[in-house]
Every structure is written in C-alpha cells, then in structure tokens.
N, C-alpha and C positions, 0 to 999 in steps of 0.2 A: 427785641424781635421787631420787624420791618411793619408794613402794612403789607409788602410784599411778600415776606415770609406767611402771614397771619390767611391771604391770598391763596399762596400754593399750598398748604395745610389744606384750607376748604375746599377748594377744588382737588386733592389728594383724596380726602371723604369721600367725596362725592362720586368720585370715583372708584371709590372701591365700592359704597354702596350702589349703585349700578351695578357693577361686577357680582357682587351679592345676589343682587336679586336675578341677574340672566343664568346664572347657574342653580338658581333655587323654585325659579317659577313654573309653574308646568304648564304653561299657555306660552307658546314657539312666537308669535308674533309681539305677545310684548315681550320675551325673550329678545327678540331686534329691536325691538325700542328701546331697550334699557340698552342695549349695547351702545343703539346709538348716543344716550346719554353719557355710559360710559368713556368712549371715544371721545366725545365732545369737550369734557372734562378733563383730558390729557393733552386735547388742543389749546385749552387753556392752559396748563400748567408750562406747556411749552411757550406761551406768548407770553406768562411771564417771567420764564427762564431768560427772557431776548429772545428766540428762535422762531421769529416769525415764518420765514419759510418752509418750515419745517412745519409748522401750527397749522399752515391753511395747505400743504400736499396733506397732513392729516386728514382736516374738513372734505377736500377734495375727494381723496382716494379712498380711505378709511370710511367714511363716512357717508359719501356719497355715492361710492360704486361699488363697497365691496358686500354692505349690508342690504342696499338696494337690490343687488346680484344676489344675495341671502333669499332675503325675502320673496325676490321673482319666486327664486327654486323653489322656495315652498311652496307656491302658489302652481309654480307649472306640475308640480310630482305630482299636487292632490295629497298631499300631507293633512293629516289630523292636525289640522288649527288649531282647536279649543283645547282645555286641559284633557290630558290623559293619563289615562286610571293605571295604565301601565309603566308610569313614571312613581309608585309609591315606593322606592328603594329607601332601606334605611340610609341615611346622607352622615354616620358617623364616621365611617371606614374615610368615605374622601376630604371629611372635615380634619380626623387624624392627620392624613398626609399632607394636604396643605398645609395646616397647623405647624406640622413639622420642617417643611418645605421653607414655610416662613421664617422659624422660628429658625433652622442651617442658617441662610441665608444672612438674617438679621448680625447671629455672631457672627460669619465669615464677614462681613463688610464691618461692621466694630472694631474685631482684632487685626483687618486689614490695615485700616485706619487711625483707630487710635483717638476720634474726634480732635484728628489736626485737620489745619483749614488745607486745601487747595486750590494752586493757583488756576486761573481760568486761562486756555489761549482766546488769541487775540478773537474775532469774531469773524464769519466765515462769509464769503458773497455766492450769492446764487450761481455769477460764476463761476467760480471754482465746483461748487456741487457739480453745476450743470456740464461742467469736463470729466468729471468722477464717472458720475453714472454714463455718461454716454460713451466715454473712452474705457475705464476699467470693468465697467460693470453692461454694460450691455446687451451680452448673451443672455448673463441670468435676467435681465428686464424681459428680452425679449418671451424667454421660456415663460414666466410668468402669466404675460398675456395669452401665450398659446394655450396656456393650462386654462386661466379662464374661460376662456370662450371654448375648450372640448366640455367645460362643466356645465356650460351654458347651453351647448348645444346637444349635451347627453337628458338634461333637466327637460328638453322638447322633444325629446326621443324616446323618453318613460315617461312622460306626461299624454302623449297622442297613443290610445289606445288600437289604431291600427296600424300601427308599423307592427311587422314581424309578423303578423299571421298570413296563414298562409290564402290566395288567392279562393274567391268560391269557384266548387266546378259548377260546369254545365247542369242544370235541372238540381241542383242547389238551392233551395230556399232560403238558408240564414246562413251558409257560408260552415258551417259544422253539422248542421244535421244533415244524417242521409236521404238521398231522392225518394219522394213517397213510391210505395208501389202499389202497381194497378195489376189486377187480376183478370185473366183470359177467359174466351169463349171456354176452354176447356177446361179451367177451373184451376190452372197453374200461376202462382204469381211469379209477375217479373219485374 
C-alpha cells in the first residue's frame, strides 16, 4: 500500500465522518459546515486521484456556491438555527436502509469486479471537458442555474414578510384591524 493509497483512505474517513455527522446533528448550520468539510474531503480524494480539475470545480461550485446558497436560505426563510426538539426521530429505521443500501452496493461492485485491477484511460484536458459541457451538455447547465437562482429568489420572497398581504384600506390602522368606530349625536354607531 502506497502513501497514496494510505492518503485516499484518510481522507475517505473523513469523509464519511462529516457525512455522519450532517445527517445526525440537529443544529442546521453546523449541518453546513460539516458538509462543507465533507465536500472538502472528496476534493481531496479527487486531487489525489490526478483529477485536479475536477478537485477545484468541486471547492468552486460545491463548496463555495452551493452551501453558501444553503446557508443564505436559511438565514433569508428565518429557519430555527439552533437544535430542535422536533428533530428526536428514532435514526434506526434510516440507519437500516443505508446500512443495507451500502452493504447491495458493496457486493454488487465485488461480484462486479472480482478484485481484478483496471486499466485507467489516458487523462483528460480541460479542453476536452470544456467542449463536453458546453456542446453536449449545455441545456441541462443552463436549467440548473435557472433553478438556482428561482430557489434563491423564492428564499427572499418567504423571508420578507410583506409580500402577499393584502394592501391597508383607508382609515385602517395596522393594515387588518377594522376602522374604529365613532358614535353619533344620536347615539347610532358608525
């Protein structure tokens, strides 16, 4: 075993403990930091795969916009930050499935394999990527951004508590309570 192998191991850990903990915590903000640790860790694991460009569109995108974008939204909804009391779900049921999830997984790449080696292609250049996505793949780039930013701009739309209500009328004091009323020489209100 390499120093390299010994490398992508540790930062494999580390990665899944981050993963660990964002689905176990019950405080949402370090839920995104541990993400971001997470993430970070698979940016490694790719740098020592060789796949440097790939490593840092990770740090870039993953990392830097999509948790960032995360965390605004929490901040623009007014989300319960700190722990909550609402989060005590027994965690067996999803530990099962995962458990088992992993564990498919694990034999279906085994029996796939066989622990025979394979060969690597050759290594790839940014050109080449950079014709990929912008020739085959373009649309779906595009849609993605569009999604973002309606998430982005729905998160400022439930966060500003006067949109959507409706206008105050005339002789309106707070905009929902009704006009006070005053009582005549005659002893009628109106």
């Amino acid at each position: 075993m390499t120093g390299a192998d010994l490398l992508l191991l540790a930062l494999g850990a580390v990665a899944v403990g981050a993963g660990v903990l964002v689905v176990s915590t019950k405080h949402l903000v370090r839920a995104g930091l541990y993400l971001v640790v997470c993430l970070g860790a698979l940016a490694g694991d790719y740098l020592v795969l060789g796949a440097e460009l790939v490593a840092w569109v990770q740090v870039l995108i993953y990392v830097g916009a999509v948790v960032v974008l995360l965390l605004f939204a929490v901040m623009l909804t007014r989300a319960p930050i700190g722990a909550s009391d609402d989060l005590d779900r027994p965690g067996w049921p999803a530990a099962l499935i995962g458990g088992g999830a992993g564990l498919g997984l694990s034999v279906l790449l085994v029996d796939a394999y066989r622990w025979s080696t394979v060969t690597m292609p050759g290594a790839g250049t940014a050109e080449r990527l950079g014709e990929q996505i912008f020739r085959s793949w373009v649309l779906p780039f595009e849609v993605l951004s569009v999604l973002l930013l309606s998430a982005l701009v729905g998160a400022v739309v439930l966060s500003r508590p006067d949109i959507g209500r409706p206008a105050p009328q005339r002789g309106d004091t707070a905009g929902d309570l009704p006009a006070p009323q005053t009582v005549g020489a005659d002893g009628v209100r109106r």
